[in-house]
C-alpha positions as a LaTeX table, in Angstrom:
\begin{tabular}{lrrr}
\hline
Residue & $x$ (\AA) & $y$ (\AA) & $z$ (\AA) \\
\hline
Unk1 & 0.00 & 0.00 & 0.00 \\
Unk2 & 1.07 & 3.61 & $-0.78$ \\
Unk3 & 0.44 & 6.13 & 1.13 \\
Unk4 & 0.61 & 10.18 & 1.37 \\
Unk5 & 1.02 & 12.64 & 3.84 \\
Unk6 & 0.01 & 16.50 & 3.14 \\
Unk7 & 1.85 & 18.74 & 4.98 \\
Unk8 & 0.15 & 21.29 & 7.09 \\
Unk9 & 0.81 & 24.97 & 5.55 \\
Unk10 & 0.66 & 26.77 & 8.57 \\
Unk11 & 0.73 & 30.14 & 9.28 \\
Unk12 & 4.29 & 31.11 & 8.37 \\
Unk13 & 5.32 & 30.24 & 4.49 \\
Unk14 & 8.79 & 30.90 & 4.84 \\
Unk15 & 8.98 & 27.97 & 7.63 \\
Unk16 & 6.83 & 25.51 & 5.36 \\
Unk17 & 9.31 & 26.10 & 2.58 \\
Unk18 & 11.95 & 24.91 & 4.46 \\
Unk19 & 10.52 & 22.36 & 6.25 \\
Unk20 & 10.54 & 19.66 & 3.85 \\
Unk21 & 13.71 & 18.09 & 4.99 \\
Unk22 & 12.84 & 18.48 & 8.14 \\
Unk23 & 9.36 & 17.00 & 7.50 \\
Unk24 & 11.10 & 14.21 & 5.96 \\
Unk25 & 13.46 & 13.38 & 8.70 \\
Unk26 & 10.51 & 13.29 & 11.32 \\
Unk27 & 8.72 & 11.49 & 9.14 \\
Unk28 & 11.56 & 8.59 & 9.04 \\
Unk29 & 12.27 & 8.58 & 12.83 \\
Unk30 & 8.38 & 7.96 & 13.00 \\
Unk31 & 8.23 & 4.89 & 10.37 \\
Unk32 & 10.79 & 3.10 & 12.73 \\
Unk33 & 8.56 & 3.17 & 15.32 \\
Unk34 & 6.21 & 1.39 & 13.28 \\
Unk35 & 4.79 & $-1.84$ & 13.88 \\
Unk36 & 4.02 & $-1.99$ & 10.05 \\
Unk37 & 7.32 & $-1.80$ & 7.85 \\
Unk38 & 7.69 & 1.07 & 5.47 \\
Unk39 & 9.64 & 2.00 & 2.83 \\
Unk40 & 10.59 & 4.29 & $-0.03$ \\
Unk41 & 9.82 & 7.72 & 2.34 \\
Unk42 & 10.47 & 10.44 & $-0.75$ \\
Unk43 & 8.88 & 13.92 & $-1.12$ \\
Unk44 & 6.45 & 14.00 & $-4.36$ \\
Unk45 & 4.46 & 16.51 & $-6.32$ \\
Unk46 & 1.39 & 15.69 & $-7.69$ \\
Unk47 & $-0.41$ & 18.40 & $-9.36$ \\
Unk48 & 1.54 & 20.96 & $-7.92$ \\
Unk49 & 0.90 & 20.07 & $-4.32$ \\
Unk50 & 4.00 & 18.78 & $-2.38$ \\
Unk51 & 3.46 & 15.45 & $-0.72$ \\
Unk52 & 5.37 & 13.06 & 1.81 \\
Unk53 & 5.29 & 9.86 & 0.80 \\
Unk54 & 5.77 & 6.09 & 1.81 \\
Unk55 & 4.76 & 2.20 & 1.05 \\
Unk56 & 4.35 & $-0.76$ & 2.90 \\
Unk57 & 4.92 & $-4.45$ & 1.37 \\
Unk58 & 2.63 & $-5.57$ & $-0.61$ \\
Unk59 & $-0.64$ & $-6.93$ & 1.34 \\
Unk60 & 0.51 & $-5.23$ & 4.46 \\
Unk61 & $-1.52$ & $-1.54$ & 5.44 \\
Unk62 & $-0.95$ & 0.66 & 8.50 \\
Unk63 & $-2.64$ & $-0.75$ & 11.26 \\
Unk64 & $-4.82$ & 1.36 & 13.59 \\
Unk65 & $-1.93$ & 1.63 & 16.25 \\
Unk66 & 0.47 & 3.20 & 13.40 \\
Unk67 & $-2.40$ & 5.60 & 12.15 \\
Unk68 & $-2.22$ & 7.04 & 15.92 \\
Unk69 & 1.37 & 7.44 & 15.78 \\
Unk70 & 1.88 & 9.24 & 12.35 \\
Unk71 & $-1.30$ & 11.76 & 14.00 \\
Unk72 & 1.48 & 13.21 & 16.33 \\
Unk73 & 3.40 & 14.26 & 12.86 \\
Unk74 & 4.10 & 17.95 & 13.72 \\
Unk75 & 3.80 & 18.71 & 10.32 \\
Unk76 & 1.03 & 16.56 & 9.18 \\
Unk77 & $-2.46$ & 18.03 & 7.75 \\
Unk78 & $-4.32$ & 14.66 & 5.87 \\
Unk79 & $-3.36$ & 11.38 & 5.04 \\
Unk80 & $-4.43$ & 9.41 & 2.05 \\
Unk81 & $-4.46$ & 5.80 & 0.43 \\
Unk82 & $-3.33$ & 5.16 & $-2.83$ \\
Unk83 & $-6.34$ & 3.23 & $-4.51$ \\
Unk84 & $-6.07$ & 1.63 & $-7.72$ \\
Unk85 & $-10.15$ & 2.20 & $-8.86$ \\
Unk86 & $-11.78$ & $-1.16$ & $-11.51$ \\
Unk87 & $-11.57$ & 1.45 & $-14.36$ \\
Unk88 & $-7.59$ & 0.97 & $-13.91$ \\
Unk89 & $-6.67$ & 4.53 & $-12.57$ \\
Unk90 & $-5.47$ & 5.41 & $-9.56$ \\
Unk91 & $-7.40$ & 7.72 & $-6.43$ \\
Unk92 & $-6.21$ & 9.13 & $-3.06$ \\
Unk93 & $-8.73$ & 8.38 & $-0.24$ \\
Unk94 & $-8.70$ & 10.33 & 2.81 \\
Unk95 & $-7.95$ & 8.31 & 6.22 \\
Unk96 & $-9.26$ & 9.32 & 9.04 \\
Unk97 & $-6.80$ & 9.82 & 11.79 \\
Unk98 & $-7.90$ & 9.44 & 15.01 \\
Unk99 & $-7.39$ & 12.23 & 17.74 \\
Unk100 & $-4.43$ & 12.18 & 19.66 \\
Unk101 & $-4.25$ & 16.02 & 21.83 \\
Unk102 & $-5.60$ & 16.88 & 24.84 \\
Unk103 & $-6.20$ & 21.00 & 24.11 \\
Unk104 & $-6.46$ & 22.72 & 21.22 \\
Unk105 & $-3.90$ & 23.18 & 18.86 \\
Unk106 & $-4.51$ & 26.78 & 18.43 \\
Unk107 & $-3.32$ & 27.26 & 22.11 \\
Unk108 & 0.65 & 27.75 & 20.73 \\
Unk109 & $-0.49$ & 30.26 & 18.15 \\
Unk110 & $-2.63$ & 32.90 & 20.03 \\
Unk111 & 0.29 & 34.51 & 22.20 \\
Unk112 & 2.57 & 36.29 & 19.80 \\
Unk113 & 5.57 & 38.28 & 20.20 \\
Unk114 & 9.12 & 38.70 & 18.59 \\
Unk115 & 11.34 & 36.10 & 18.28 \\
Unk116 & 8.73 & 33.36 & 18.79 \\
Unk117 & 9.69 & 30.11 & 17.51 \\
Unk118 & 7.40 & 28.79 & 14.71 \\
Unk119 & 4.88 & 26.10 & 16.76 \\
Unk120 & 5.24 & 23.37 & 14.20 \\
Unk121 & 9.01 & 23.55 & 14.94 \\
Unk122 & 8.31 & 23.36 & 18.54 \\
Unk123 & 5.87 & 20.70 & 18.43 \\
Unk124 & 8.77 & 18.71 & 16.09 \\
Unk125 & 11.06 & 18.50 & 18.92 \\
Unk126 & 8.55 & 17.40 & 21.09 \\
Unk127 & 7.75 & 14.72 & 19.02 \\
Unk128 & 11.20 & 13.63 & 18.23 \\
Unk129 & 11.85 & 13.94 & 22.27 \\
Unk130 & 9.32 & 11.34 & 22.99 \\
Unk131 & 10.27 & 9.10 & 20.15 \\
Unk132 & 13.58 & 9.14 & 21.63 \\
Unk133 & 12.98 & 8.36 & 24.94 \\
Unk134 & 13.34 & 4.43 & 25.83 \\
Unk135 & 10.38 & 4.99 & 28.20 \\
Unk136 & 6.55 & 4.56 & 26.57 \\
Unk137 & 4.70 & 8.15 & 26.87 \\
Unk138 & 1.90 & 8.02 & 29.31 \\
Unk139 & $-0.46$ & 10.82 & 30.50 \\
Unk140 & 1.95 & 11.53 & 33.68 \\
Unk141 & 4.59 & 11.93 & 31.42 \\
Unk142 & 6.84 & 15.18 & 32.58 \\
Unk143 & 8.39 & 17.30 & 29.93 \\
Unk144 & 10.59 & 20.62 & 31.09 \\
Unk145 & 11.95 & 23.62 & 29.08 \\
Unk146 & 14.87 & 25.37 & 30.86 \\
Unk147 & 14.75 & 28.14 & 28.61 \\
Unk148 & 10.63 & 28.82 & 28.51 \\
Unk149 & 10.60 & 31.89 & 27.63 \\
Unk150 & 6.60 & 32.93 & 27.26 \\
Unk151 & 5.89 & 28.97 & 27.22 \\
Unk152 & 5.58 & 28.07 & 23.31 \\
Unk153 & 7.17 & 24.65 & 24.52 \\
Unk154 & 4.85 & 24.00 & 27.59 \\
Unk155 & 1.83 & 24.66 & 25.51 \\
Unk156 & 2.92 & 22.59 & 22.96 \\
Unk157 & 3.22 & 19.73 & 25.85 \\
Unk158 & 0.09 & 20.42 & 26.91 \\
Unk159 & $-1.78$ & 19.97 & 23.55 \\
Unk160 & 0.42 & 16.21 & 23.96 \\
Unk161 & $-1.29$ & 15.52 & 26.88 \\
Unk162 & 1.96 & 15.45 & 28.92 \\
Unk163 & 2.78 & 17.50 & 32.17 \\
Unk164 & 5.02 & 20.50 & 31.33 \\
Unk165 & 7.28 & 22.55 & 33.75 \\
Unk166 & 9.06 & 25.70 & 32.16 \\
Unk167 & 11.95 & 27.49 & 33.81 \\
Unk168 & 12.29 & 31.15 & 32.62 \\
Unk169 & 14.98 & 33.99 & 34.33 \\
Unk170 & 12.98 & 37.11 & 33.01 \\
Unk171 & 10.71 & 37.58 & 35.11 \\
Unk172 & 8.33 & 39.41 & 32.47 \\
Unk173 & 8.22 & 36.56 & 30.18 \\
Unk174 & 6.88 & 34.64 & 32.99 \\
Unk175 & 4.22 & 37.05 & 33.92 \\
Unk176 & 2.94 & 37.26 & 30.66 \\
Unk177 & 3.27 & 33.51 & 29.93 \\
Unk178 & 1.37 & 32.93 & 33.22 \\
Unk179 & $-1.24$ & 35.34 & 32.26 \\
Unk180 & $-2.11$ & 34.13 & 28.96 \\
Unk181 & $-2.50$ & 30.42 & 30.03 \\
Unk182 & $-4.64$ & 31.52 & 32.79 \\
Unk183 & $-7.23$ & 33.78 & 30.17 \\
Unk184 & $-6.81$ & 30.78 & 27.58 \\
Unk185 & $-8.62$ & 28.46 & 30.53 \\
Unk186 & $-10.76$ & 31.03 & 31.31 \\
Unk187 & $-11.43$ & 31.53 & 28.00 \\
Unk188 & $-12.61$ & 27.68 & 26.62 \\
Unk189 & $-14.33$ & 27.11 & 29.99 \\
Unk190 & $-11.81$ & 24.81 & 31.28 \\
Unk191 & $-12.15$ & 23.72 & 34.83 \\
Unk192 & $-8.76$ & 25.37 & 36.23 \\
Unk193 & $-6.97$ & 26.72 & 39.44 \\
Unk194 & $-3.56$ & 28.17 & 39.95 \\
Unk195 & $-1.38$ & 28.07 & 42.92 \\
Unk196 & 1.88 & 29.99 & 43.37 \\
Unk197 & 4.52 & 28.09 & 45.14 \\
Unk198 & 7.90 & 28.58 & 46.63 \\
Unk199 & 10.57 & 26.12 & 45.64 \\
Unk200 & 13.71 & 26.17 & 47.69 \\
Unk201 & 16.79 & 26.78 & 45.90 \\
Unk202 & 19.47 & 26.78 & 48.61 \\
Unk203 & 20.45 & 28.95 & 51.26 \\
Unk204 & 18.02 & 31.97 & 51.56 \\
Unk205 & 17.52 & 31.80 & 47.87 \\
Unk206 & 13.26 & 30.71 & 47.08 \\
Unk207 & 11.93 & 31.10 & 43.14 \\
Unk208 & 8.25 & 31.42 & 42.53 \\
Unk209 & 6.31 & 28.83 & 40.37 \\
Unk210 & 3.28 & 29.35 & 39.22 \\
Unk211 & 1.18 & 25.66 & 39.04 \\
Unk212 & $-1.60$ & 25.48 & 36.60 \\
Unk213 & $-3.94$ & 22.27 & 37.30 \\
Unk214 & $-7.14$ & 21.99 & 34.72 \\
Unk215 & $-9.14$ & 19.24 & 33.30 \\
Unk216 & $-11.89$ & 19.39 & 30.66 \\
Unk217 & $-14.42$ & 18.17 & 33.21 \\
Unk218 & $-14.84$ & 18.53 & 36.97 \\
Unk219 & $-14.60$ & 14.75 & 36.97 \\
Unk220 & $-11.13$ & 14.64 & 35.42 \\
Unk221 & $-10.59$ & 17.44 & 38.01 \\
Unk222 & $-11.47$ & 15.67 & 40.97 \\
Unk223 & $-8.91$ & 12.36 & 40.46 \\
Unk224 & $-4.88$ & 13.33 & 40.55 \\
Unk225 & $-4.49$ & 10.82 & 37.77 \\
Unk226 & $-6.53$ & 12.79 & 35.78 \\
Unk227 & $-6.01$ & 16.52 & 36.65 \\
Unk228 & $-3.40$ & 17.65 & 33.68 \\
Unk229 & $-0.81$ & 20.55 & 35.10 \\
Unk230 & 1.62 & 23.16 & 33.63 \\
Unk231 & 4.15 & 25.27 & 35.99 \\
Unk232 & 6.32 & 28.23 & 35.24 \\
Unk233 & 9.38 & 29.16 & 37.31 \\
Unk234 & 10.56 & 32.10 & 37.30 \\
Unk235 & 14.39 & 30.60 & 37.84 \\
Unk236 & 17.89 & 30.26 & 36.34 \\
Unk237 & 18.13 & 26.92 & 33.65 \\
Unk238 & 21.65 & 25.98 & 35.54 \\
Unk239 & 19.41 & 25.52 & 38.84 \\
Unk240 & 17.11 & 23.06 & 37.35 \\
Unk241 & 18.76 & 20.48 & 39.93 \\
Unk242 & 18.30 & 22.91 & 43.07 \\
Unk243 & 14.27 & 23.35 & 41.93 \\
Unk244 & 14.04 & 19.34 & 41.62 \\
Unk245 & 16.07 & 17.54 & 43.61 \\
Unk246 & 15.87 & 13.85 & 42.16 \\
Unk247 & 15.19 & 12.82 & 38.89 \\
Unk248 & 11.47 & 14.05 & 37.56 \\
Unk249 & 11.58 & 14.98 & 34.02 \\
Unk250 & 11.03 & 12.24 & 30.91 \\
Unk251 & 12.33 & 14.86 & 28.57 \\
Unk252 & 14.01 & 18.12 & 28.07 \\
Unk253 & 13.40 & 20.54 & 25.68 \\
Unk254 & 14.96 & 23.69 & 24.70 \\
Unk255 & 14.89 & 26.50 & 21.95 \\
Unk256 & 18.52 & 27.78 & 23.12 \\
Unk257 & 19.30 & 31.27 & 22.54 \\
Unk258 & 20.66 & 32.52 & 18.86 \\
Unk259 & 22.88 & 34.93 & 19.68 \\
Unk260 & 20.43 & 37.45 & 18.11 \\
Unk261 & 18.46 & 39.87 & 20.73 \\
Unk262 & 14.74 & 39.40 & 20.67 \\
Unk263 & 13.28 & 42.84 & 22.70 \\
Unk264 & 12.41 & 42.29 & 26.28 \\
Unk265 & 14.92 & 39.60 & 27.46 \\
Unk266 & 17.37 & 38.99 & 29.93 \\
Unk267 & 21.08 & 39.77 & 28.94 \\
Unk268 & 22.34 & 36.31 & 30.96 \\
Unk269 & 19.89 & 34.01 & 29.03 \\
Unk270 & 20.94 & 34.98 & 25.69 \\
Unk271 & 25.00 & 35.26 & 25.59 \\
Unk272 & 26.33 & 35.44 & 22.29 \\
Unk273 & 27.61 & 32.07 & 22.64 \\
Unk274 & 26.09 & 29.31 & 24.00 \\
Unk275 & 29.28 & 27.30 & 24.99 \\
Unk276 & 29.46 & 28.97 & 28.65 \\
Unk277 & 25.79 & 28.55 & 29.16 \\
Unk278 & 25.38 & 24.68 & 28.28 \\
Unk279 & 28.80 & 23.94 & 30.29 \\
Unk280 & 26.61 & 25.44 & 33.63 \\
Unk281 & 23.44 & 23.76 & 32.78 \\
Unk282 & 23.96 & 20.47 & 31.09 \\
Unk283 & 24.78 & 18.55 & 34.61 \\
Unk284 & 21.99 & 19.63 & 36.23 \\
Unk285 & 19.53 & 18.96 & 33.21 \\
Unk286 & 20.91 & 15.73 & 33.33 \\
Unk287 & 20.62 & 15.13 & 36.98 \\
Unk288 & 16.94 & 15.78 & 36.89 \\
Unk289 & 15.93 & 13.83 & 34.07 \\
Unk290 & 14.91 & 9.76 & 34.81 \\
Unk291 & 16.93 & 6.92 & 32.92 \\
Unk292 & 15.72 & 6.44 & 29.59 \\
Unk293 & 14.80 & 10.12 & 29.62 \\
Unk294 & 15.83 & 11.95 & 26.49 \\
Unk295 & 17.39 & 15.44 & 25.81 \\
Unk296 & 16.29 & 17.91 & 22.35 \\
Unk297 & 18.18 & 21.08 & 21.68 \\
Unk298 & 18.17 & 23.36 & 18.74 \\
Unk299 & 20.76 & 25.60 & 18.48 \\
Unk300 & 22.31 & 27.93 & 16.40 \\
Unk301 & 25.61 & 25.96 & 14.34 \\
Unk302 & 27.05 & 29.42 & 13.57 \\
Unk303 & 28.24 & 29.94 & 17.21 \\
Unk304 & 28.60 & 26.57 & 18.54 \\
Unk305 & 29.19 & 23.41 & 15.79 \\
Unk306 & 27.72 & 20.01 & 16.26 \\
Unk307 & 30.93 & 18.67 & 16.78 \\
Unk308 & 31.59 & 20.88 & 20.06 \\
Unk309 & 27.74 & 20.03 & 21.69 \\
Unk310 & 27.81 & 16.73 & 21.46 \\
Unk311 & 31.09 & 16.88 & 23.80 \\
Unk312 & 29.67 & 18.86 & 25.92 \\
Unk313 & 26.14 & 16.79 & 25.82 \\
Unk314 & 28.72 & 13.30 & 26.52 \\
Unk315 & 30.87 & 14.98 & 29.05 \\
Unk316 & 27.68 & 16.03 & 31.10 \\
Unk317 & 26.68 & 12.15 & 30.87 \\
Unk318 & 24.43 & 12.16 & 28.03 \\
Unk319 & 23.80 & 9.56 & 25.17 \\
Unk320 & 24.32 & 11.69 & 21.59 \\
Unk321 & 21.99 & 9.76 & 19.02 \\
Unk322 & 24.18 & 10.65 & 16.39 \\
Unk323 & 23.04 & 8.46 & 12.86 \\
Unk324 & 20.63 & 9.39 & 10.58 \\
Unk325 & 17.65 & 10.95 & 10.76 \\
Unk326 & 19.02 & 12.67 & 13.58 \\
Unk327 & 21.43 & 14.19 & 11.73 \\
Unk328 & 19.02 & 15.65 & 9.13 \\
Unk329 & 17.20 & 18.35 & 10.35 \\
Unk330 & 19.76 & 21.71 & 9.95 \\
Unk331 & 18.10 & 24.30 & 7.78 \\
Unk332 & 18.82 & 27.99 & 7.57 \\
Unk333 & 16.04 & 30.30 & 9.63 \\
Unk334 & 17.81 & 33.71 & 8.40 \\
Unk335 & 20.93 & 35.12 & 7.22 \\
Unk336 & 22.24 & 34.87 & 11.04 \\
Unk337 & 20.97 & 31.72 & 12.17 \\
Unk338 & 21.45 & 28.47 & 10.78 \\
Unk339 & 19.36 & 25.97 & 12.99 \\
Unk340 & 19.86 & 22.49 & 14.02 \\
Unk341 & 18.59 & 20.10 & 16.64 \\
Unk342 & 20.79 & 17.32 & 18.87 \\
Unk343 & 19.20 & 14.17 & 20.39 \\
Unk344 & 20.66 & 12.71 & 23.32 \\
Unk345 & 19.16 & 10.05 & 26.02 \\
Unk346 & 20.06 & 9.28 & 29.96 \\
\hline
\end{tabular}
């Protein structure tokens, strides 16, 4: 069986040009995980429209299972069968994927600001974080984002389903963050409440975190295994270890500072290089993070090369996944920033 995979245009057309390799590449880490077999992945154009697409052996179709997993696609938009029709010509059906997120999608998209990361990028390295981990994903699943900035990340988490903690030093990123989560609830009626708690950091040194818990009914609310939660901490990344003290966190992912000044942000999150910064954080990113637990980062290859992070991932303790697809997903953003991600695993 044939099948193809539209990919979803989004909102930003300079990102879906550009996205095709990295489209690809997700789309390959996601066939291994298969229980199906598939083959011949290629990008296609059929009348004009750009498609992904891929086969299984002959008499062999996705099974219901693998229709699940290709819904968490960042990219994807519709899927379709390749049908050969009695008159001898060939059809694309629409499948029906089944429904695999928690909240809306559109949560990512309504807070905008400069230097926002496209969502669909975001929501990538999500994706590719939980494929990497050797741990199955499960509601209670914990995801963090050292560098949260206004919580792109977290939301992206919670449209997974997963539990999402965000640790962000400028204080007005968090604020705002905070208080467009808190309207968004407000807004779609979902059953909500928010507690701000004090997390001990050391001597005399306590950070604020602000702890969303909602469910889409006031049954889910009333049972801890259902109740769904997303926390911002207004912190320092390199303290992740002082905020949790044992290992929490099935993955870690982080957008890591360009180089390039965005606005309102704080001078110490966004050094020109980010050599200095991942040498103070990478330990304790490591230390909180469970075995099996896997690590995303995109960076920008102009300052620091792969070469020099994945030393710095392996000297911290991490696993560097380092064959392809994971080394396919580079692609230039801007004349300044040419963009990459690293996959490593604890």
């Amino acid at each position: 069986m044939k099948y193809y995979i539209l990919q979803y245009p989004g909102h930003n057309r300079a990102f879906y040009l550009s996205a095709d390799k990295l489209a690809l590449a997700e789309l390959t880490l996601t066939t291994m995980h298969l229980s199906t077999p598939c083959q011949a992945l290629q990008l296609v154009e059929l009348a004009g429209v750009r498609y992904l697409s891929f086969s299984t052996p002959e008499g062999t179709t996705l099974t219901k299972d693998d229709y699940a997993a290709l819904s968490h696609l960042s990219f994807i938009f519709a899927c379709f069968e390749e049908r050969k029709m009695s008159d001898e010509t060939t059809t694309l059906l629409p499948v029906l994927l089944p429904k695999t997120t928690y909240l809306d999608p559109k949560v990512s998209t309504l807070l905008k600001y400069k230097g926002k990361t496209n969502e669909l990028f975001t929501k990538m390295m999500i994706h590719v974080a939980m494929l990497s981990s050797t741990r199955a994903v499960t509601s209670h699943s914990k995801l963090l984002d050292p560098t949260a900035g206004r919580g792109t990340t977290l939301y992206e988490a919670a449209i997974y389903g997963l539990t999402a903690y965000g640790i962000e030093i400028d204080a007005i990123s968090v604020h705002e963050g905070s208080t467009f989560f808190q309207k968004y609830l407000k807004t779609e009626h979902i059953i909500h409440k928010l507690e701000k708690q004090k997390l001990d950091a050391g001597v005399q040194k306590r950070v604020t975190m602000q702890h969303f818990s909602y469910a889409l009914s006031r049954e889910e609310m009333k049972k801890d295994s259902t109740t769904h939660h997303l926390c911002m901490i207004e912190g320092r990344a390199q303290d992740a270890s002082l905020y949790f003290r044992k290992p929490t966190f099935q993955y870690i992912v982080a957008d890591l500072p360009y180089g390039v000044l965005h606005g309102n942000v704080n001078q110490e999150n966004t050094s020109r290089s980010p050599k200095a910064f991942l040498q103070e954080c990478l330990r304790a990113w490591h230390a909180v993070t469970i075995t099996g637990g896997s690590i995303v980062l995109a960076w920008n290859t102009l300052l620091l090369s792969r070469h020099q992070l994945n030393k710095l991932l392996e000297e911290a303790g991490w696993t560097v996944l380092k064959d392809a697809p994971y080394t396919d997903f580079e692609h230039r953003v801007d004349q300044s920033i040419m963009r990459d991600i690293i996959v490593a695993y604890k």
